[in-house]
C-alpha positions as CSV (number, residue, x, y, z in Angstrom):
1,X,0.0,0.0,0.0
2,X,1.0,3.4,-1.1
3,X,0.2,6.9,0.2
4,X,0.5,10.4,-1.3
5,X,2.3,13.4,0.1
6,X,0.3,16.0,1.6
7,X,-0.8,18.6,-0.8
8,X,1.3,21.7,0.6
9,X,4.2,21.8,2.9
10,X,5.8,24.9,4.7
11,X,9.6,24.9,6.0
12,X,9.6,23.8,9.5
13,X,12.3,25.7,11.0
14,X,14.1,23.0,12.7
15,X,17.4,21.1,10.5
16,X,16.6,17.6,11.6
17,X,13.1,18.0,10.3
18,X,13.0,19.6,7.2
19,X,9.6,20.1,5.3
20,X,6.3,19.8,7.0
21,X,2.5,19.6,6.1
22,X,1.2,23.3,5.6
23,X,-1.4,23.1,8.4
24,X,1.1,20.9,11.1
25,X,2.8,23.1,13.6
26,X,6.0,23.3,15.7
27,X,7.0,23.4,19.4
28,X,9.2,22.3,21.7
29,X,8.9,18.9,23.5
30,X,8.5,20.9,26.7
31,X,5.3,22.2,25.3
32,X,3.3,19.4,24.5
33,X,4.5,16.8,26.8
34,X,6.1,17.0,30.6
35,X,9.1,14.5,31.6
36,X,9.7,12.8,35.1
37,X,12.1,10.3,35.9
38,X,10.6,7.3,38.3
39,X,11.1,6.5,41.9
40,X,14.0,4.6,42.4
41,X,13.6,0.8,43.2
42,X,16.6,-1.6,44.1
43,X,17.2,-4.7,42.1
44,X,16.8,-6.9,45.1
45,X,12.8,-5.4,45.1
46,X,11.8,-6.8,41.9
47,X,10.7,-9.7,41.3
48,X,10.2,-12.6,38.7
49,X,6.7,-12.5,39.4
50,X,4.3,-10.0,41.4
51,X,1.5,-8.0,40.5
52,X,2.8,-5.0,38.7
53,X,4.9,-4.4,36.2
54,X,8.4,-2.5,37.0
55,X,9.9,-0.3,33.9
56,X,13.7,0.4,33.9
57,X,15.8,2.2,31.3
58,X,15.4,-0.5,29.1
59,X,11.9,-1.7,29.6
60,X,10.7,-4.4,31.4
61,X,12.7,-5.5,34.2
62,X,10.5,-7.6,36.6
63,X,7.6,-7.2,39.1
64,X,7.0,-5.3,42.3
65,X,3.7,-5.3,44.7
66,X,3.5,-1.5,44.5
67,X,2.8,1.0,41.5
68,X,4.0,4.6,40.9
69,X,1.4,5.1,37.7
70,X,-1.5,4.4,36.3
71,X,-3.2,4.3,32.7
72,X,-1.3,4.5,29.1
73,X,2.1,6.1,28.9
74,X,4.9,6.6,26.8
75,X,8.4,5.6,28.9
76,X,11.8,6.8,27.4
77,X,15.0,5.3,28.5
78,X,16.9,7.6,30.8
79,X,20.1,5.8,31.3
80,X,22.6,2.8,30.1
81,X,24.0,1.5,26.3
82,X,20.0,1.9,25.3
83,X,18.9,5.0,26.8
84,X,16.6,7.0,24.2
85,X,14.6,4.1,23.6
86,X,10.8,3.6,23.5
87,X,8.4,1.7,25.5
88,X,4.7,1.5,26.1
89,X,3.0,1.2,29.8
90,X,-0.6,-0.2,30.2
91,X,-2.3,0.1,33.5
92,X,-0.4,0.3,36.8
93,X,3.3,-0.4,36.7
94,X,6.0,1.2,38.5
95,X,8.3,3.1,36.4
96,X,12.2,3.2,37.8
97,X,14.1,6.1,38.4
98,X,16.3,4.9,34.9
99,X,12.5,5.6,32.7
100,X,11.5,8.9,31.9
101,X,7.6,9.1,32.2
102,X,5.6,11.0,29.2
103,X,2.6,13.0,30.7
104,X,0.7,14.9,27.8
105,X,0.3,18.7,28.7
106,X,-2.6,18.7,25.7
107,X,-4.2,16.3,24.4
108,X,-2.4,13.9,22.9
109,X,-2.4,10.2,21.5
110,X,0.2,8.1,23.3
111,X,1.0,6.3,20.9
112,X,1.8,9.0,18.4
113,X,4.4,10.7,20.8
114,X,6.0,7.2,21.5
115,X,6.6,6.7,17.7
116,X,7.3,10.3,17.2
117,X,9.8,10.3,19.8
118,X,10.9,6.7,18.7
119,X,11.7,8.3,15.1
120,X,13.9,11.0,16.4
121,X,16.8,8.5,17.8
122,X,17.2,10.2,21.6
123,X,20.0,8.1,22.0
124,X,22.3,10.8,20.2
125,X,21.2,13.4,22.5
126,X,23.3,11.1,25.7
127,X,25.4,12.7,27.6
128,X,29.3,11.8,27.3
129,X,30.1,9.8,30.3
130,X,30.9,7.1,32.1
131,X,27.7,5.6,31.4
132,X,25.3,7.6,29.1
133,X,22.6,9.1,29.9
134,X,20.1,11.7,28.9
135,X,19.1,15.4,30.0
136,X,15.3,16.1,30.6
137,X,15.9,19.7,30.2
138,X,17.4,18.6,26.7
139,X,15.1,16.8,25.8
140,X,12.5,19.0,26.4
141,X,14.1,22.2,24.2
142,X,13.9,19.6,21.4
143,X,11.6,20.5,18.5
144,X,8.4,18.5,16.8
145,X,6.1,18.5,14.7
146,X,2.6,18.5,15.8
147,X,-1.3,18.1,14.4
148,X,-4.6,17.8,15.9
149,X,-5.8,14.8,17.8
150,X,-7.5,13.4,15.5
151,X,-4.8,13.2,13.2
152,X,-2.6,12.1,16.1
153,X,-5.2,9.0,15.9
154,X,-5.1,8.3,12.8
155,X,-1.1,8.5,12.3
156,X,-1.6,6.6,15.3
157,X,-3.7,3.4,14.2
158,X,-1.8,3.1,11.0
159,X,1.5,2.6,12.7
160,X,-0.1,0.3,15.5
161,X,-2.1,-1.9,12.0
162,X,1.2,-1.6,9.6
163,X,4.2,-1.8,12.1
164,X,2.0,-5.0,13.9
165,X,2.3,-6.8,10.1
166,X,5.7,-6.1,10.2
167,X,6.9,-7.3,13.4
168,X,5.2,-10.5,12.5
169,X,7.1,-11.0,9.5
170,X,10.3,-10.0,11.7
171,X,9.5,-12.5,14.4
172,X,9.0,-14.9,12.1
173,X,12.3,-14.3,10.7
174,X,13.9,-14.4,14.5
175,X,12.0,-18.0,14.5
176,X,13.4,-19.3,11.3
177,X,17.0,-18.3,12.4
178,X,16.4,-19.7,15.6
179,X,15.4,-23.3,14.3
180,X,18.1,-23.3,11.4
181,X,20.7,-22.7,14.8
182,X,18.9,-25.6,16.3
183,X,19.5,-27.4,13.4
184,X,23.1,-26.5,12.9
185,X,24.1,-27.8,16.2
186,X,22.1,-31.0,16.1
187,X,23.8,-31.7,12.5
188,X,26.9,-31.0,14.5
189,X,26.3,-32.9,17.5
190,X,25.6,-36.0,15.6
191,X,28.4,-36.2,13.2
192,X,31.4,-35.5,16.0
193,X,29.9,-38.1,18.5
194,X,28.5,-40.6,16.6
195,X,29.9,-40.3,12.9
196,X,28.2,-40.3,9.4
197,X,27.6,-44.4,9.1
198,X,24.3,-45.3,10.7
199,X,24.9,-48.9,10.1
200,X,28.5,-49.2,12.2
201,X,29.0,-51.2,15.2
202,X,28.2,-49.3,18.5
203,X,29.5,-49.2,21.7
204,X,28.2,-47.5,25.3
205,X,30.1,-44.1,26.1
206,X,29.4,-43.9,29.5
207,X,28.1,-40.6,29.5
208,X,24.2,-40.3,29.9
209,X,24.2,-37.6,27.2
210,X,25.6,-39.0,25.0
211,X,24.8,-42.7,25.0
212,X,26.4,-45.1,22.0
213,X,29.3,-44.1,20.3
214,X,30.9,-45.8,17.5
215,X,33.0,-49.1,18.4
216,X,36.2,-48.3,17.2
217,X,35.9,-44.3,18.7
218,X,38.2,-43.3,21.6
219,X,37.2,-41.3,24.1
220,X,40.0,-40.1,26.3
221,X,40.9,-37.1,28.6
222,X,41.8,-34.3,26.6
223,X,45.0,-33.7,28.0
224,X,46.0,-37.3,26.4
225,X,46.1,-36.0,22.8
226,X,47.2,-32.1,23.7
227,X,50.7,-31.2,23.1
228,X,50.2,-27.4,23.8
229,X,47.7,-25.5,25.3
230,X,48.7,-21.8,26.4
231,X,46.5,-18.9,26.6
232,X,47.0,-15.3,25.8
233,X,49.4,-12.2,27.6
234,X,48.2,-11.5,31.6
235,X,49.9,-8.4,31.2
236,X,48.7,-4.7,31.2
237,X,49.7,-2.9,27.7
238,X,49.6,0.8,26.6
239,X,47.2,1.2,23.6
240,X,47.9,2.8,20.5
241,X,46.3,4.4,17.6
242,X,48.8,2.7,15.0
243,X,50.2,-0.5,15.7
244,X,50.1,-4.2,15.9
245,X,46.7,-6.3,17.3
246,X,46.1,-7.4,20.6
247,X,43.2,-9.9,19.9
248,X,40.3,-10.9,22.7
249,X,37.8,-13.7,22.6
250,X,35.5,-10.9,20.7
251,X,37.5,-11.6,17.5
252,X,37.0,-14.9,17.8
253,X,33.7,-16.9,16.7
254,X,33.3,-20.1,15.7
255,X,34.9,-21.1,12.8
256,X,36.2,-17.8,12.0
257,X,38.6,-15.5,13.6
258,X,38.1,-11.4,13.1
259,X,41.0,-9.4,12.8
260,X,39.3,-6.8,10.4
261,X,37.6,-4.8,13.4
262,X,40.3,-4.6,16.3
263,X,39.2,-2.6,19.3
264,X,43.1,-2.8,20.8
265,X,46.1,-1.9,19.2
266,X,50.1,-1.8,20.6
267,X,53.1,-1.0,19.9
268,X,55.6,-3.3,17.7
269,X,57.8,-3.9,20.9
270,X,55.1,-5.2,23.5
271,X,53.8,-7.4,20.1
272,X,57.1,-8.8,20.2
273,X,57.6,-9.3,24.2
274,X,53.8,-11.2,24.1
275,X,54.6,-13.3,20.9
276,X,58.1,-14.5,22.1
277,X,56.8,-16.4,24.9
278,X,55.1,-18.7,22.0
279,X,51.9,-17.8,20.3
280,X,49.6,-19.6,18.0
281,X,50.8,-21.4,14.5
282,X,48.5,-22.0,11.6
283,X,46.6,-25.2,12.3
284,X,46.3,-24.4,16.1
285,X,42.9,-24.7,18.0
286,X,41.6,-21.2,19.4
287,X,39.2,-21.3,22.3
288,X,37.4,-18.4,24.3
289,X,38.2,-19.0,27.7
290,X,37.2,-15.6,29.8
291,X,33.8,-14.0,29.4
292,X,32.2,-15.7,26.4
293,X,33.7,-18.9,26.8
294,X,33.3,-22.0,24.3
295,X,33.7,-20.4,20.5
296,X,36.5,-21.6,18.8
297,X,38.1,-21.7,15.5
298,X,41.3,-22.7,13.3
299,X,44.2,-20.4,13.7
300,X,44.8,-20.1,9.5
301,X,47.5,-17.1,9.6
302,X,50.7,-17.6,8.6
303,X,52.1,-14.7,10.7
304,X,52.2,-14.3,15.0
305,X,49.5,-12.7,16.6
306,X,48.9,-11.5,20.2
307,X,46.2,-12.4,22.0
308,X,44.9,-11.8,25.5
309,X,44.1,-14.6,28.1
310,X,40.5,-14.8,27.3
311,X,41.6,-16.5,24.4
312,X,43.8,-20.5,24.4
313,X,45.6,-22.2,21.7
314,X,45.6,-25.5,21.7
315,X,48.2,-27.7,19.4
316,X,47.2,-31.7,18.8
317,X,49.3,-34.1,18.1
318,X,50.1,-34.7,14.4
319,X,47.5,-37.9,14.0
320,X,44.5,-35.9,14.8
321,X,42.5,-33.2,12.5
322,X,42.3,-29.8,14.3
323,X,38.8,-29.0,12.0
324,X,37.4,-32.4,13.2
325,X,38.2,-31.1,16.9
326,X,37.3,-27.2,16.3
327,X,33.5,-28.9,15.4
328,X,33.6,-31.1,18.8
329,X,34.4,-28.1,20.8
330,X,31.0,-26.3,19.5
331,X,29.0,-30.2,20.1
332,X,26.3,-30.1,22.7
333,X,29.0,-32.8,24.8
334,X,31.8,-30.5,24.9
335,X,29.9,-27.0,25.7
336,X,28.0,-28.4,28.8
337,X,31.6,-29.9,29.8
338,X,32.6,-26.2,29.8
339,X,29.9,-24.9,31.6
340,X,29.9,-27.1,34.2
341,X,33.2,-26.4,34.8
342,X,32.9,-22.1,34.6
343,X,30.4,-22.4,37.2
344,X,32.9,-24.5,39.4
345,X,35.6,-21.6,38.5
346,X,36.0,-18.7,40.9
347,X,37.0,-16.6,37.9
348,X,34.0,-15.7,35.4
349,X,35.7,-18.5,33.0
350,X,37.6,-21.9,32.6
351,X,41.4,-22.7,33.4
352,X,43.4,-24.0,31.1
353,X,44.3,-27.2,33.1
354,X,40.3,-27.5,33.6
355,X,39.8,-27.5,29.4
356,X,42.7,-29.9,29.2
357,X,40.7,-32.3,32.0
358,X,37.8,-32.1,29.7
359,X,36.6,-35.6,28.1
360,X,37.2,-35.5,24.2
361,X,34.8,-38.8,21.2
362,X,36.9,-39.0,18.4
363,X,37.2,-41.6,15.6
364,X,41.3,-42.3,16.2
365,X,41.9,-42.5,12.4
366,X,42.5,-39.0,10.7
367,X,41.2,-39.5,7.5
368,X,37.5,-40.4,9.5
369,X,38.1,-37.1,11.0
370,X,38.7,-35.2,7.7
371,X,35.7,-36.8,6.1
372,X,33.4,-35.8,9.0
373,X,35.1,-32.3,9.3
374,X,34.4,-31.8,6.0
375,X,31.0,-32.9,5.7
376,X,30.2,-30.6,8.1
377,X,32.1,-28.1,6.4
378,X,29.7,-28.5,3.3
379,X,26.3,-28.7,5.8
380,X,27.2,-25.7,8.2
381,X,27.6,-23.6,5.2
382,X,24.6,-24.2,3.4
383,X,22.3,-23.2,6.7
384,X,24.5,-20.3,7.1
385,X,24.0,-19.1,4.1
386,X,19.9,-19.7,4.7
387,X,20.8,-17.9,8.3
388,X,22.5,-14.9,6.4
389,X,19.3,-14.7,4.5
390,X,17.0,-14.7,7.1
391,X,19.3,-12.1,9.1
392,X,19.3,-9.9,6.1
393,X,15.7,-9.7,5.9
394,X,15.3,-8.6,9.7
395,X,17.7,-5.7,9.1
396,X,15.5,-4.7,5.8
397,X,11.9,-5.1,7.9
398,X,13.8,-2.9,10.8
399,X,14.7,-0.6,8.5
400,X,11.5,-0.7,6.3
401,X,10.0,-0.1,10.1
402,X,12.0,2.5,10.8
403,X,10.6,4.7,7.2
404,X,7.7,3.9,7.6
405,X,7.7,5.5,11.6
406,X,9.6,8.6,10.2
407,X,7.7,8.9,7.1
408,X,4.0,9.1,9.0
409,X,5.2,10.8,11.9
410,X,7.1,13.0,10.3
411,X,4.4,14.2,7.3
412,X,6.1,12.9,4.5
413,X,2.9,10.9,4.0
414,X,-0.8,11.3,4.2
415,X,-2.3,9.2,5.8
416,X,-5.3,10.7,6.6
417,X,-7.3,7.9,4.4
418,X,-6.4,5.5,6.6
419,X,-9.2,3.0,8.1
């Protein structure tokens, strides 16, 4: 569906804006609406469950059995990585002192200032500090567009009818992704525990996850097959604008490592202090060991690189294939090993002597490895590629979404017609 342009537009005034309908007005924020932060509320207070809903900076965080409002209201995020975004209260919920509550000063549809507001991206308006936040006062000297109420509705209702159709068709992207992970990691699951022939000879693994493995698989201690294992630098380095990469367990996801975007840089002669006391070779096993713990990939550069300690390289013995291992680590049997064993840490993370402890299935003959490494190779590509697909479409909805907000709220359409 289609819609025309008003019939005459007037300059607006304000940069951001532009153009708007002939017979919309301006004003400040501070105008139209009035902004109040909430009553603070300590984490310990909310609950799970309870009788009213309790709104942070970020929308809902939890329940309380006490209420600060009551009816419909627009909430803006005061505070954090998200503050500037948009929620909706219904009803009685208690709004935190991180949520900035929207009280209309005339009347106005709620829903029209959310998606107004929404449209204008707050966020950029945060204040630099430690942890951003946003003005009211700033807010509120802000400039927008307004029209009568029953325009409001109307801009209103199509939003809530046309941005409902497209959430759906987002959520059922999310879903699709979702399964096609599922699927990913059952395909993987299967093939580095119990191999590609259905018809071999089985034997019990002794682990109640995992049940029959094939007869002629070993399944060892890790530590049996290891002949390095060393994580990254301890030490405390100077950053720089222009030098070499100190790499983290962000640049590593599975089956991939990201050196394209590097957050830290340093200087050629820490690079050289970290790498001489040994660093990964091509063919090495990388593992996240410190905060995200568990991806892992194949170390394919020919050249040293420096890496911090959330990040371990682990080199096999010859006989085994490290991209027949690099699949067991992401296997539903190796990842729960892992977690077991970061909850058992007193560090947010795994030691290297607990990864090496860890229990390893493997098929001892490497060309059974290759052939499984590279089926999977062949099958995790082809749902990436769906995966890619289906991420691609979100990001084209949220930005359809996005126009479509701008463009209504905004006057760039009519809309008027609407039913």
């Amino acid at each position: 569906m289609t819609f025309p342009a008003y019939p005459e537009y007037k300059d607006s005034g304000v940069e951001w804006l532009g153009k708007v309908p002939e017979h919309w007005s301006v004003f400040s924020l501070k105008h139209v609406v009035s902004m109040r932060s909430g009553e603070q509320i300590t984490s310990e207070d909310i609950k799970a469950e309870g009788e009213y809903p309790v709104f942070g900076g970020n929308g809902l965080r939890g329940y309380f059995d006490r209420y600060t409002h009551e009816g419909n209201y627009c909430l803006i995020g005061r505070q954090g990585a998200l503050c500037g975004n948009i929620n909706f209260a219904n009803g009685k919920f208690w709004a935190s002192e991180h949520a900035v509550v929207v009280t209309p000063k005339t009347e106005v549809d709620v829903y029209w200032i959310g998606m107004l507001l929404q449209s204008m991206n707050l966020g950029q308006y945060s204040t630099s500090a430690a942890q951003p936040g946003l003005s009211v006062e700033a807010l509120g000297n802000l400039k927008i567009p307004f029209v009568s109420f029953d325009e409001q509705k109307i801009i209103g209702n199509f939003l809530d009818y046309e941005t409902s159709k497209i959430d759906a068709l987002i959520q059922e992207q999310k879903q699709l992704i979702e399964l096609l992970n599922e699927k990913r990691q059952s395909i993987i699951s299967n093939a580095v525990c119990r191999g590609l022939d259905p018809n071999v000879s089985m034997k019990d693994s002794g682990f109640e996850g995992i049940g029959m493995i094939p007869l002629d698989w070993s399944i060892v201690r890790f530590s049996r097959i290891i002949n390095k294992i060393k994580d990254g630098t301890h030490g405390t380095f100077i950053r720089v604008a222009d030098g070499f990469p100190l790499l983290s367990a962000k640049n590593v996801n599975n089956n991939r490592l990201e050196i394209d975007d590097v957050e830290s840089m340093i200087c050629k002669e820490d690079h050289e202090e970290i790498t001489s006391n040994g660093f990964p070779q091509k063919g090495d096993l990388l593992l996240t060991i410190v905060g995200t713990i568990g991806r892992s990939c194949v170390y394919n550069l020919d050249y040293p690189v420096s890496f911090q300690r959330s990040v371990c390289f682990i080199r096999l013995e010859m006989k085994n294939n490290a991209n027949f291992f690099n699949y067991l680590f992401q296997s539903d049997f190796f990842q729960t090993q892992l977690t077991l064993k970061s909850k058992s840490s007193a560090q947010a993370g795994v030691y290297m002597g607990d990864v090496a402890s860890l229990s390893v299935i493997f098929p001892p003959n490497f060309e059974k490895q290759k052939l499984i490494s590279k089926f999977l190779d062949e099958k995790t590509s082809e749902l990436n590629s769906l995966i890619g697909e289906a991420k691609t479409a979100v990001a084209l909805l949220q930005e359809r979404r996005s126009a479509l907000i701008t463009a209504a709220v905004c006057g760039q359409i009519d809309v008027r017609g609407f039913e």
